[in-house]
C-alpha positions as CSV (number, residue, x, y, z in Angstrom):
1,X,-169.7,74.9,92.6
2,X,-168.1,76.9,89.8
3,X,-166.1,80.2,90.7
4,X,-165.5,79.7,94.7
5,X,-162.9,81.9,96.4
6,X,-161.4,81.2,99.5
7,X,-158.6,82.7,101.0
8,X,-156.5,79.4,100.0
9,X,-157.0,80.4,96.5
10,X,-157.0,83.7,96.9
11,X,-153.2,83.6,97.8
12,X,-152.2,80.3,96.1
13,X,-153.3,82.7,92.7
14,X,-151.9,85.9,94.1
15,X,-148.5,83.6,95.5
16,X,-147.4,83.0,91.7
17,X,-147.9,86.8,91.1
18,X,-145.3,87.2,94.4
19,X,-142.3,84.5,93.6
20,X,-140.9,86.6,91.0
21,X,-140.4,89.0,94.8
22,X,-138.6,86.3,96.1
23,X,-135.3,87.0,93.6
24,X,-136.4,90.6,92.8
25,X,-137.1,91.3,96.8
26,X,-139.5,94.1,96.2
27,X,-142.8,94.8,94.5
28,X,-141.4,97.9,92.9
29,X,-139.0,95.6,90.8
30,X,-142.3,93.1,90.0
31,X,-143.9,96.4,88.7
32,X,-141.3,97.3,86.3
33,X,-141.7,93.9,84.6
34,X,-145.5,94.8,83.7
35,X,-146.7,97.0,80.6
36,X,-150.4,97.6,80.7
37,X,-152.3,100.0,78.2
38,X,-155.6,100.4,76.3
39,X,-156.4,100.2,72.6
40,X,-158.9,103.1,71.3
41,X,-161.4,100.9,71.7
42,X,-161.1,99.9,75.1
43,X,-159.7,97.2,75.7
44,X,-157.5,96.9,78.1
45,X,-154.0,94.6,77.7
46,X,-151.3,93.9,80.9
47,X,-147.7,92.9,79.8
48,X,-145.6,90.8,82.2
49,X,-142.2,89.8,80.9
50,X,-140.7,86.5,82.1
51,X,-138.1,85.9,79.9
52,X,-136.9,82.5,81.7
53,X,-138.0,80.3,79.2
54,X,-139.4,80.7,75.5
55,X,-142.8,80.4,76.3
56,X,-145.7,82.4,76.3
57,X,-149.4,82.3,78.3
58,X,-152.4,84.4,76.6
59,X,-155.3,84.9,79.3
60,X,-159.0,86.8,77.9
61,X,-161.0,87.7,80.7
62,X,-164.3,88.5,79.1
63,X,-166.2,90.5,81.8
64,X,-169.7,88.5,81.1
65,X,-170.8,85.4,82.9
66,X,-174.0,83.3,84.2
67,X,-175.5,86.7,85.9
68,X,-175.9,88.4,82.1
69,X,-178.5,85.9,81.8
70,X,-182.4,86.1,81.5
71,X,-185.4,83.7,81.9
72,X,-185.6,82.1,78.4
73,X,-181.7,82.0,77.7
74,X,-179.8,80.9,80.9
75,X,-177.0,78.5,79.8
76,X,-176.0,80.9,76.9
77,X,-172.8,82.4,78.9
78,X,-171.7,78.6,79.3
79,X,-172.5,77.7,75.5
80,X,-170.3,80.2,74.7
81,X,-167.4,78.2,76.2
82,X,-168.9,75.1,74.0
83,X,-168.4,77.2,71.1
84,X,-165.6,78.8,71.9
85,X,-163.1,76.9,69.5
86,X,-165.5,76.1,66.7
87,X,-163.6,79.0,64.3
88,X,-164.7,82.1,62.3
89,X,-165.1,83.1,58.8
90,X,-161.7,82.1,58.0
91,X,-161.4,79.5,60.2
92,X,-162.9,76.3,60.3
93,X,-164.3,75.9,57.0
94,X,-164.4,74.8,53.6
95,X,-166.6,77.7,52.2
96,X,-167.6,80.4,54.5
97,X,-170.3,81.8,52.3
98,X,-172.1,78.9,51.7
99,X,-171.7,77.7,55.3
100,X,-173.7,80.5,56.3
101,X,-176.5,79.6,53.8
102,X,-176.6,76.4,55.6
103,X,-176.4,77.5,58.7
104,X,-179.3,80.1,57.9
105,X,-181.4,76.9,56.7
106,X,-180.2,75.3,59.8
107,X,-182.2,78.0,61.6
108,X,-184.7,77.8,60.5
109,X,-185.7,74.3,60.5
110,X,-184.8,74.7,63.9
111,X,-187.7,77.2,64.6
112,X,-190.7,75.5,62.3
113,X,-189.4,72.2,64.6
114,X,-190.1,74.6,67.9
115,X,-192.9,75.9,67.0
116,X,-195.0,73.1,66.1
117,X,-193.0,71.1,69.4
118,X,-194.4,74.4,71.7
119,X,-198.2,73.0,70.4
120,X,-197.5,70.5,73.5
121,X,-200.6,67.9,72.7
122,X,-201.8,70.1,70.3
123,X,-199.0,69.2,67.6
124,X,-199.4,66.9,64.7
125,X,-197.3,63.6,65.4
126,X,-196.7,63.3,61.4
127,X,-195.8,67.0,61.2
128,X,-193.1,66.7,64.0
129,X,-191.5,63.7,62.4
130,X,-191.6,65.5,59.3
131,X,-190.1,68.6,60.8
132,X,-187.4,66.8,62.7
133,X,-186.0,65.3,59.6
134,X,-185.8,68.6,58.1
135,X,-183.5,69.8,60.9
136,X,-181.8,66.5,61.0
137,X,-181.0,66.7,57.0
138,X,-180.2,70.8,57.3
139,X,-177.6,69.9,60.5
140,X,-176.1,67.4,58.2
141,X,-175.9,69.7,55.4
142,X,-174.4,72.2,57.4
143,X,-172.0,70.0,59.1
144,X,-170.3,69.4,55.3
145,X,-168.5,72.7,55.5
146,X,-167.1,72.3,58.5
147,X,-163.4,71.6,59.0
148,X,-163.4,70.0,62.9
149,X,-161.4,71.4,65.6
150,X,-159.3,73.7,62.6
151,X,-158.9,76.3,65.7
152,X,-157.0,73.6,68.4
153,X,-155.1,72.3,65.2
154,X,-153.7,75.6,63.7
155,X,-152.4,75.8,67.8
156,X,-151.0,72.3,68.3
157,X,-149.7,72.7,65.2
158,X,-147.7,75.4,66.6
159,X,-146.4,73.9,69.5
160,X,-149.7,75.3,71.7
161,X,-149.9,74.2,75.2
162,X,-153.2,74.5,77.1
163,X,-156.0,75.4,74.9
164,X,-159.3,75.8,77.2
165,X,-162.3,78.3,78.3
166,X,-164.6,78.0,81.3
167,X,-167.5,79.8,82.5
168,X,-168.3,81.4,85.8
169,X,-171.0,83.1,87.4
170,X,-168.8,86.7,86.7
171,X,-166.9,86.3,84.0
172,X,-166.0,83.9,80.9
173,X,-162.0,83.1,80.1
174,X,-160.4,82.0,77.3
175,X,-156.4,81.0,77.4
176,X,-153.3,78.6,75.9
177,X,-149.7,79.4,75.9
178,X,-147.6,79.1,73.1
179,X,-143.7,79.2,71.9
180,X,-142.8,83.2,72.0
181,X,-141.6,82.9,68.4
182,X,-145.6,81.5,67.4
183,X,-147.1,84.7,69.9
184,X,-148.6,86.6,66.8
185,X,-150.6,83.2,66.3
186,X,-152.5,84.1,69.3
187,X,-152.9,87.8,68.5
188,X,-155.0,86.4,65.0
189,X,-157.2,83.9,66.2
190,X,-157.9,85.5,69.1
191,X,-158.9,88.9,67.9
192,X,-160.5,86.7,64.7
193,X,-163.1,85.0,67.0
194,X,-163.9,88.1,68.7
195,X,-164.4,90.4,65.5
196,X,-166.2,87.3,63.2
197,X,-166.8,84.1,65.4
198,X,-168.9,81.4,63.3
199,X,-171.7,79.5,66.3
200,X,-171.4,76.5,63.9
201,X,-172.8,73.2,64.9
202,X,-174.9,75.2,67.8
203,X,-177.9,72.8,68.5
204,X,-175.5,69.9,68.4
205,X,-173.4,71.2,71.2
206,X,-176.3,72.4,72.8
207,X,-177.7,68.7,72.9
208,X,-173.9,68.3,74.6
209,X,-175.2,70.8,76.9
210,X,-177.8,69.3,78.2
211,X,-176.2,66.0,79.1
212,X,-174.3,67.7,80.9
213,X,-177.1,69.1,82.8
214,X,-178.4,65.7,83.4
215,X,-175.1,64.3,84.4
216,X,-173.8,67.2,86.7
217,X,-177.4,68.6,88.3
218,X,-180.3,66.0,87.4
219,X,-178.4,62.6,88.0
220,X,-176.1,64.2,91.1
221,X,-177.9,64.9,94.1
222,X,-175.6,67.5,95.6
223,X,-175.5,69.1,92.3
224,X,-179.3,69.1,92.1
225,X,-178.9,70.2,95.9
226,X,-176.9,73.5,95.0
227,X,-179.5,74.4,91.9
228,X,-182.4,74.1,94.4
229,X,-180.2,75.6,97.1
230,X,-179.4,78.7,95.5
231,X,-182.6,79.1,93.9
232,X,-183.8,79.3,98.1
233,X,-181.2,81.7,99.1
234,X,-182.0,84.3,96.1
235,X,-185.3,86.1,95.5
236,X,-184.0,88.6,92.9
237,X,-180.5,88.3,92.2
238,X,-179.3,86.2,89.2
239,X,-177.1,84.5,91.4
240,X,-179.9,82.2,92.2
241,X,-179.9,81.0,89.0
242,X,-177.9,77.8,87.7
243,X,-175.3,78.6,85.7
244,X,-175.7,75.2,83.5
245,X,-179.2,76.7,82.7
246,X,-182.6,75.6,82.7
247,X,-183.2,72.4,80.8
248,X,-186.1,73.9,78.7
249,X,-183.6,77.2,77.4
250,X,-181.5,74.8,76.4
251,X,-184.1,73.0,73.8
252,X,-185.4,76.1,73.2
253,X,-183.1,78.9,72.5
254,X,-181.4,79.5,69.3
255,X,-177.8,80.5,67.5
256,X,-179.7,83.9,66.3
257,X,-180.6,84.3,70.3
258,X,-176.5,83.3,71.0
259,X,-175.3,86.1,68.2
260,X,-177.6,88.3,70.2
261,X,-175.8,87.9,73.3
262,X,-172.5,88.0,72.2
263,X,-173.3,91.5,70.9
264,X,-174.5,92.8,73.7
265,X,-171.1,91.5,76.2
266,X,-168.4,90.8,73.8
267,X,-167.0,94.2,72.7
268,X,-163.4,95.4,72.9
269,X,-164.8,97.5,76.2
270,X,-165.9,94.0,78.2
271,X,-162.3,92.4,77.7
272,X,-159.4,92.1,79.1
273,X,-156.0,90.4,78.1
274,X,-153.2,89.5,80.3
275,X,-150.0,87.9,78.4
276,X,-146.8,86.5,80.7
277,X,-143.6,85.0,79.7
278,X,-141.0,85.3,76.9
279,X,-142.3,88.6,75.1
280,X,-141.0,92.1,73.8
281,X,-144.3,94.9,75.4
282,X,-143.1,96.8,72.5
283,X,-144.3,94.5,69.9
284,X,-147.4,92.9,71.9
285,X,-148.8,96.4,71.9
286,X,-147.8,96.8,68.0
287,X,-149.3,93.3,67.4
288,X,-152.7,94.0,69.9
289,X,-152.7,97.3,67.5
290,X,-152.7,95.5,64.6
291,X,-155.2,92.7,65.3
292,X,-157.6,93.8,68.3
293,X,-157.3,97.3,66.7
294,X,-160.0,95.8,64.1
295,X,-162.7,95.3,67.2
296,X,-165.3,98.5,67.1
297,X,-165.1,100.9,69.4
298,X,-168.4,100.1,71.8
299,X,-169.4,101.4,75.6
300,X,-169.6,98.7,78.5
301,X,-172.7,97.1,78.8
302,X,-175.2,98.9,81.7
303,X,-174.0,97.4,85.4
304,X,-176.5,94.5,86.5
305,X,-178.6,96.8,88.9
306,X,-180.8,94.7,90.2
307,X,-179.9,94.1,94.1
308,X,-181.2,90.7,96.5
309,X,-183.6,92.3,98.7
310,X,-182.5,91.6,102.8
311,X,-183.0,88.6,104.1
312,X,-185.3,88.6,106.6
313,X,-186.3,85.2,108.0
314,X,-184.7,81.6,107.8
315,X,-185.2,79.6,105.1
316,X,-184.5,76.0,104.9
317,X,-185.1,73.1,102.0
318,X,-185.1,69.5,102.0
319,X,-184.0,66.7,99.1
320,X,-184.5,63.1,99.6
321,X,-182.3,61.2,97.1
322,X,-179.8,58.1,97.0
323,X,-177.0,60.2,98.7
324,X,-175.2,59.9,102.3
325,X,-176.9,63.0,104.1
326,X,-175.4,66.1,103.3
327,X,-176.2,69.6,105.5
328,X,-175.5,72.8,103.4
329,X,-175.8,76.7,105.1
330,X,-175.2,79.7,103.2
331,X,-175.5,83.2,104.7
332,X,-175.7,86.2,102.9
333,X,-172.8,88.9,102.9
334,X,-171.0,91.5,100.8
335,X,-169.2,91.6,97.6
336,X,-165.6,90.1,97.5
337,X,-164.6,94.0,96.5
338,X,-165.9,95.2,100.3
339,X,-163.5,96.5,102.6
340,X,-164.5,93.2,105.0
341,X,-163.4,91.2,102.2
342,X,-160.1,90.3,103.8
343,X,-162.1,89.3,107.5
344,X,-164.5,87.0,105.8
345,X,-161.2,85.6,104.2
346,X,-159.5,85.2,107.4
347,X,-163.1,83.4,108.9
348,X,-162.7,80.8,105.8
349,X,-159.2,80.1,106.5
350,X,-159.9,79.7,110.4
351,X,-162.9,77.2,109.5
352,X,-162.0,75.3,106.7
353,X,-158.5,76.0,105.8
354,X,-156.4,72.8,105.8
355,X,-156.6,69.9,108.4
356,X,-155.8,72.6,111.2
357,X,-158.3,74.3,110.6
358,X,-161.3,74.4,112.9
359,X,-164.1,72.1,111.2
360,X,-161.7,69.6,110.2
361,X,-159.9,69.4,113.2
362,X,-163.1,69.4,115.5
363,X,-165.6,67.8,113.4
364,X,-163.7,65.6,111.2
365,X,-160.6,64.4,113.6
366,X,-162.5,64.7,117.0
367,X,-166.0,64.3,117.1
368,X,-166.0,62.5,113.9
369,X,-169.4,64.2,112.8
370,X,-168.3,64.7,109.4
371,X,-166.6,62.9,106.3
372,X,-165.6,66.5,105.2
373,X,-166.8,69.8,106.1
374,X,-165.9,73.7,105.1
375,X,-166.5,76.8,104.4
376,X,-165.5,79.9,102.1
377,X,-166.7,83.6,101.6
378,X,-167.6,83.9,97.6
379,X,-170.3,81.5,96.3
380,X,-171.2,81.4,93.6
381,X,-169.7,84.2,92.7
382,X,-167.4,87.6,94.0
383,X,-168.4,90.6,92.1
384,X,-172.1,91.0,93.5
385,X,-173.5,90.4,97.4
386,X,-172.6,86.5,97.3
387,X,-173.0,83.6,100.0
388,X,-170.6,82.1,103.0
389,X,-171.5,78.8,102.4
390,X,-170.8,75.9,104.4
391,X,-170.9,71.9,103.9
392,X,-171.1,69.0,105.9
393,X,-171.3,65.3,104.8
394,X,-172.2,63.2,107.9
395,X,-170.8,59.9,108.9
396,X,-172.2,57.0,108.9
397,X,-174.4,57.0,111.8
398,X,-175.0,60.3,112.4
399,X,-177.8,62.7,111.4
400,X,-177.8,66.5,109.7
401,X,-179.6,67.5,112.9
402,X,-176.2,66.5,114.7
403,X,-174.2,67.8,111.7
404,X,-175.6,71.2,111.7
405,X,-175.5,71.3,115.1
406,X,-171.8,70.5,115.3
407,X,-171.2,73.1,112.4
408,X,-173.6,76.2,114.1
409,X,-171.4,75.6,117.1
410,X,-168.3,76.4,115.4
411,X,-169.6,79.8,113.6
412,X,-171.0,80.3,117.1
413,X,-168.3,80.1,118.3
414,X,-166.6,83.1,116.3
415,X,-169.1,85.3,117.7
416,X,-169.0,84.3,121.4
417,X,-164.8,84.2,122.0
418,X,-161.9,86.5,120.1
419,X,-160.1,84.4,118.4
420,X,-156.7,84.0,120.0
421,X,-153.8,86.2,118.2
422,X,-151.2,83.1,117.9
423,X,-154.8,81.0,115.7
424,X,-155.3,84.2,113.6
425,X,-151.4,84.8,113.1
426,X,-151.8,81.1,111.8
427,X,-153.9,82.1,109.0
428,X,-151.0,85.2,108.4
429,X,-148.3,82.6,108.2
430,X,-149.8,80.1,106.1
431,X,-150.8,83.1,103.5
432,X,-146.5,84.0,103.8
433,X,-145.9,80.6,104.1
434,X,-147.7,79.8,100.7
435,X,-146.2,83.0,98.7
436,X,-142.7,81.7,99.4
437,X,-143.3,78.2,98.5
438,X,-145.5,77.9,95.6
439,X,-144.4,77.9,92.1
440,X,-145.3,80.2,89.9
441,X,-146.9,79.5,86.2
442,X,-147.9,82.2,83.1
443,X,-151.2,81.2,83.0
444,X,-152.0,81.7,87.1
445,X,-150.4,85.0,86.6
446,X,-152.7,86.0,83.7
447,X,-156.0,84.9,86.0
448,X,-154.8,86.4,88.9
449,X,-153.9,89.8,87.5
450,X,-157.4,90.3,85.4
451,X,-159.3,89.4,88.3
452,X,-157.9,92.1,90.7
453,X,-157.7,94.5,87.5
454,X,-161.9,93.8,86.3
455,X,-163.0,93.5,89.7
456,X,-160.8,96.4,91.7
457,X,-159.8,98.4,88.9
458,X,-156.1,97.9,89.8
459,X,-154.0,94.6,89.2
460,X,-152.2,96.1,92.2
461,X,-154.4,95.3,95.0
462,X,-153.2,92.2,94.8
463,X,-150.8,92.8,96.7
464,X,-152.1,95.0,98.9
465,X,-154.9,92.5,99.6
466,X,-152.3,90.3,101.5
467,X,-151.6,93.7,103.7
468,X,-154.9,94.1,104.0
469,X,-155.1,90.5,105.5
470,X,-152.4,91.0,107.7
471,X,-154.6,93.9,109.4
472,X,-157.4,91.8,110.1
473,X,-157.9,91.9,114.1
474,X,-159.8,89.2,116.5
475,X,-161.8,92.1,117.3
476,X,-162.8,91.8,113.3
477,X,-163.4,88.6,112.9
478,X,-166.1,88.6,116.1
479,X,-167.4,91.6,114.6
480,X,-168.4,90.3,111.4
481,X,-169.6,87.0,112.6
482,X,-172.0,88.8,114.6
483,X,-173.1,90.8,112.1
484,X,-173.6,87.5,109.6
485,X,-174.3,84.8,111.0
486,X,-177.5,85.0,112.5
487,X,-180.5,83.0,111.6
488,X,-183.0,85.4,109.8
489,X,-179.8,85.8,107.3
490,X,-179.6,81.6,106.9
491,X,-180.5,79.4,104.2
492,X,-180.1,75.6,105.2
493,X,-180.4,72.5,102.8
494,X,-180.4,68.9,103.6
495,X,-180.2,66.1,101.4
496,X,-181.7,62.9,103.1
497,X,-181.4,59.2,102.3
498,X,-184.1,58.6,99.6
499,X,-185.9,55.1,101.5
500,X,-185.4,52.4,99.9
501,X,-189.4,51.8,97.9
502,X,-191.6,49.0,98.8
503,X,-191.6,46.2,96.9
């Protein structure tokens, strides 16, 4: 369940933004300590200086994810994390202009193999073997150019900590820290991949790809539970799409389809780069200058506008499969962005929040329904209309009529009684509690910031999210419950105990 926000990790991200407060006592002496401007072309950079130790954290927040995504090339956004590290022109080979002749030929052996494969019964057996060892023998050729993982070396190399990328349903990030004395290492290879990545070795980490689909969706019934789930719960929206993709785009689409993709999302415009720790803002902006300064100047990509159409009646699914019984319930509600963002927070934190909260303590500790059960406010995703989603995973015993049962009660529950002020001041303290006593890190601060920055406009609200929180009423929460949680606005999945078959 990739890119869920609750309010435990809204705070535990915004927290390391805060602990600087704790010596500095005052947002006003946190602000001085951030530079933020934007290049000609548009991208956008945010400074924070932490000079505490001689280190470094570089965080991308590419403002493109799983939703970009069409029928025929779902999975690209996520390849893009497989082929984040595979180098450029310059790096990661032994001759860049005859890699590409390869890679070219590579192409399109890949495309006669598809096209006679898309004959379905219709191919020629002989012709497909024939075909296949042409791609095999052009993959191979290819794959002589290549100089592996040149981009993670060049970083270890310099004493780089960290090096990773992962995909989400709203955006794609890329970070590593590194030594402050190594920082223009980061300003070249990053602005390099950007301005002239290299897809090389495509189909082959496609093929990686896809066993991860099988693994993580196929061969994992709650896995395959969410795919089928979300594709219940949306009509329209991309959101109801699986961010792995479909199995057949991955056979099927191609590095000339994944160019095509990263020139539509991955300009200057669509990124943003936060860098904390040991560094002068006067020569990050000279060195962002220099080296992202190279990126064309491009407009944003056109907003997604298509909208999920209102819910209107219940809509429930059932998997059988070798799995304990499992109950999920998802009901639609606004953006993370909406000005009941902070209330649907709070209703997270009251439900699902630690072993005080209300499903664990009634359902888990108590009645002893449940193995494990929750709930949080942003799935899959925060920038668009997303699901509260809930989860249950009975006990041995005990059925996902009882579980849902025992779960409707407790969002009833919201709607029928106020909340008392000393359980919603609980979720207040454990948000102040939390920003005293976490630790902070560079790279947290980097995620942190670029989220509130892409999705509010202002890395600021960040802070003011936590006072928005602390205005959040009983009257509030009831409010909102009643307006959510009713039926007609419900999707419900169970997965049942595959029976055993006859012999």
């Amino acid at each position: 369940m990739r890119s869920i926000t609750r309010l435990s990790l809204v705070v535990a991200t915004a927290l390391t933004l805060l602990l600087p407060l704790a010596a500095q006592d005052s947002f006003a002496e946190f602000e001085k300590k951030v530079t933020e401007f934007t290049l000609d072309n548009g991208m956008k950079f945010l400074i924070v200086e932490r000079h505490n130790a001689p280190v470094v954290s570089f965080y991308t927040y590419a403002d493109v994810g799983s939703v970009q995504e069409v029928k025929g090339i779902t999975g690209m956004a996520h390849m893009f994390e497989h082929m984040a590290f595979k180098g450029t022109r310059k790096v990661g080979t032994k001759n860049w202009l005859e890699e590409k002749n390869s890679l070219d030929r590579v192409d399109r052996a890949f495309m006669a193999l598809r096209a006679e494969r898309d004959k379905g019964d219709k191919a020629d057996k002989a012709k497909l073997e024939a075909l296949q060892k042409d791609f095999d023998a052009a993959q191979e050729g290819a794959g002589q150019f290549v100089v592996q993982n040149e981009f993670g070396k060049l970083i270890d190399g310099a004493g780089g900590r960290g090096l990773n990328a992962s995909t989400h349903s709203d955006k794609t990030d890329y970070y590593f820290s590194l030594p402050s004395n190594a920082a223009e290492l980061w300003f070249y290879l990053e602005s390099e991949r950007f301005l002239n990545p290299v897809l090389r070795e495509f189909y082959k980490e496609s093929g990686v790809v896809r066993e991860e689909r099988r693994m993580r969706t196929e061969s994992n019934p709650i896995g395959k539970m969410v795919e089928e789930f979300l594709a219940t719960a949306y009509k329209a929206h991309p959101y109801g799409e699986a961010g792995i993709g479909h199995m057949s785009d991955l056979e099927n689409f191609t590095r000339i389809d994944a160019e095509a993709f990263f020139d539509k999302y991955y300009m200057a415009s669509n990124l943003t780069c936060v860098i904390a720790g040991d560094i002068d803002p006067k020569r990050a902006r000279a060195l962002a200058e220099a080296y992202f300064g190279r990126l064309p100047k491009r407009a944003k990509p056109e907003p997604l506008r298509i909208t999920e159409p209102k819910q209107q009646v219940e809509r429930r699914l059932t998997l059988k499969a070798q799995s304990q019984p499992w109950v999920l319930i998802g009901y639609h509600k606004p953006a993370a962005t909406h000005p009941d963002g902070p209330i649907y927070d709070a209703i997270g934190s009251l439900l699902s929040e630690g072993r005080s909260s209300r499903m664990y303590r009634r359902l888990v500790t108590e009645k002893k329904i449940v193995a494990g059960a929750g709930g949080f406010p942003d799935f899959p995703g925060e920038k668009y209309p997303a699901l509260f989603f809930f989860y249950g995973a009975a006990n041995p015993g005990k059925t996902n009529a009882e579980v849902e049962k025992a779960m409707s009660d407790e969002i009833e529950d919201l709607k029928k009684t106020l909340v008392s002020k000393e359980e919603l001041d609980g979720v207040k303290r454990r948000a102040r509690s939390s920003i005293i006593n976490s630790l902070s890190s560079n790279t947290s601060i980097g995620m942190t910031l670029s989220k509130f920055q892409v999705l509010t406009g202002d890395w600021r609200n960040v802070f003011r999210y936590l006072d928005q929180l602390n205005k959040v009423t009983p009257e509030d929460i009831q409010r909102v419950a009643r307006e959510t949680f009713i039926d007609t606005n419900r999707t419900v999945g169970y997965v049942e105990p595959a029976k055993p078959a006859a012999n």
